[in-house]
N, C-alpha and C positions, 0 to 999 in steps of 0.2 A: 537435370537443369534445363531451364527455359531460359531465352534471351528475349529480352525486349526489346523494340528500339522505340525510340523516341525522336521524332522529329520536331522541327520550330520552321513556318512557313515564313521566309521575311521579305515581303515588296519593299523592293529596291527601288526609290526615286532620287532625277534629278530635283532641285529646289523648283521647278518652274514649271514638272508637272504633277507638284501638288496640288491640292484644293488651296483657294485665296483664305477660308479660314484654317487650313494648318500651317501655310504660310506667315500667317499672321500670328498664329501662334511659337511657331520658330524664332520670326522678329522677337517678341515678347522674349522668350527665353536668351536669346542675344543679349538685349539689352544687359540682362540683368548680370553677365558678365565683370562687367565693371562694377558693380555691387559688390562683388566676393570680398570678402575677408579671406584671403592666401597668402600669408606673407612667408610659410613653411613649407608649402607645397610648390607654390608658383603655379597652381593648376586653376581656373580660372571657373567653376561652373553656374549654368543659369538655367533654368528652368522654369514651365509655363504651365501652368492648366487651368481647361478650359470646363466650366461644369456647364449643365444642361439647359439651365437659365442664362445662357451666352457673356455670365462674366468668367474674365479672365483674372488669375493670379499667379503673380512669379514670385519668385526666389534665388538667391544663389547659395556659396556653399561658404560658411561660417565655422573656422577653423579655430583651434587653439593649442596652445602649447602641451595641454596636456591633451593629446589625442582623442582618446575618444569622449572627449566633450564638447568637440565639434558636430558641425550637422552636415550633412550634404543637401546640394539644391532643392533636391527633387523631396526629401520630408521639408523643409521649409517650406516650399510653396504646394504642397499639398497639405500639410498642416495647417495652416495659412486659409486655406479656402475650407477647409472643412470645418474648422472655427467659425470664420463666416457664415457657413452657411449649412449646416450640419443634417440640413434633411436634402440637400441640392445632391442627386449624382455625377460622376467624374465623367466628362465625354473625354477625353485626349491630356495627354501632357505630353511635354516638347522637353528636348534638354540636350544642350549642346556645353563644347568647351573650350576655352582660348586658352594658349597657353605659349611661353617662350614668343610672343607677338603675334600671333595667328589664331582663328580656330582649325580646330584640328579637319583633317581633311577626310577622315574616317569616323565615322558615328561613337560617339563614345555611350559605355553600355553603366547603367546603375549598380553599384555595389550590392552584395547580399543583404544589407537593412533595409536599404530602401527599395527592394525587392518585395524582402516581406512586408513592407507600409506598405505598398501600391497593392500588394495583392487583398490585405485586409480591407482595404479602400473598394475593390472591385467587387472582393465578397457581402462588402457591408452593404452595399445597394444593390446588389444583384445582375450586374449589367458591365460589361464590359469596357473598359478604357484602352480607348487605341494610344497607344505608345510609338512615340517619333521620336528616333535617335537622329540625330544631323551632322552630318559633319560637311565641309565646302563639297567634296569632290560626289557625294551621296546623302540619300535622307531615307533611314529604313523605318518601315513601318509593320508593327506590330498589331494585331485585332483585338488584341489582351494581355493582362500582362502573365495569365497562365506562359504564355508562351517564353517570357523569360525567364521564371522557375516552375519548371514542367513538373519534378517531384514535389510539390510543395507540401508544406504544413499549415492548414489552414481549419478554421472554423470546425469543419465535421471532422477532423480528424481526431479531435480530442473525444466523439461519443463512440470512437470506436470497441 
């Protein structure tokens, strides 16, 4: 037996010393908070990306009674923009959450689907998407979203 480890490098910022455009892109995903359709969860999310041609698109998360026929923030607004704009690469998404009157104070992280969207997202252009989770009290930042599903299943895996 071998062991592997795998690590995930995450810069930790306060909101004020990020860049004015991740800033700006955390606004964005804010906003769209109050967008959500959660009337099951009470969980509130919103979500921003920014592609390489300097437009923005948000999302939040659209819930339904019957579960998984809802969607979470982050494929809306990356669905969203690649519709628009389907040859444009992902520079960043932002994605934050309110919930119980607040947002959270601790970065909130993307479920397993929207893992695997972002990562198809990243394979398909070939270029990295820096990933900003936010929460009040920190804003982490990721250089890819390898780094959120380290083992993944992607593209080449299927010629193996």
């Amino acid at each position: 037996m071998t062991e592997k480890i795998i690590e995930t490098k995450v810069n930790v910022y306060k909101f004020d010393e990020l860049s004015a455009a991740h800033q700006q892109l955390i606004e964005k995903a804010k906003e769209q908070v109050n967008k959500a359709y959660a009337p099951y969860s009470g969980f509130h999310v919103g979500a921003a990306v920014l592609l390489s041609n300097g437009q923005i698109f948000a999302g939040s998360n659209q819930e339904n009674s019957a579960y998984p026929s809802g969607l979470c923030a982050e494929r809306v607004a990356m669905f969203y923009a690649n519709a628009q704009y389907p040859d444009v690469p992902v520079e960043a998404l932002a994605i934050t959450a309110y919930t119980n009157g607040g947002f959270l104070s601790d970065p909130v992280t993307p479920c397993g689907s929207c893992r695997q969207v972002l990562l198809e997202t990243e394979t398909r252009f070939d270029k990295d998407i820096t990933v900003l989770l936010h929460g009040t009290e920190k804003t982490y930042e990721l250089t890819n979203v390898k780094q959120l599903l380290p083992l993944c299943f992607e593209k080449s895996s299927l010629n193996r």
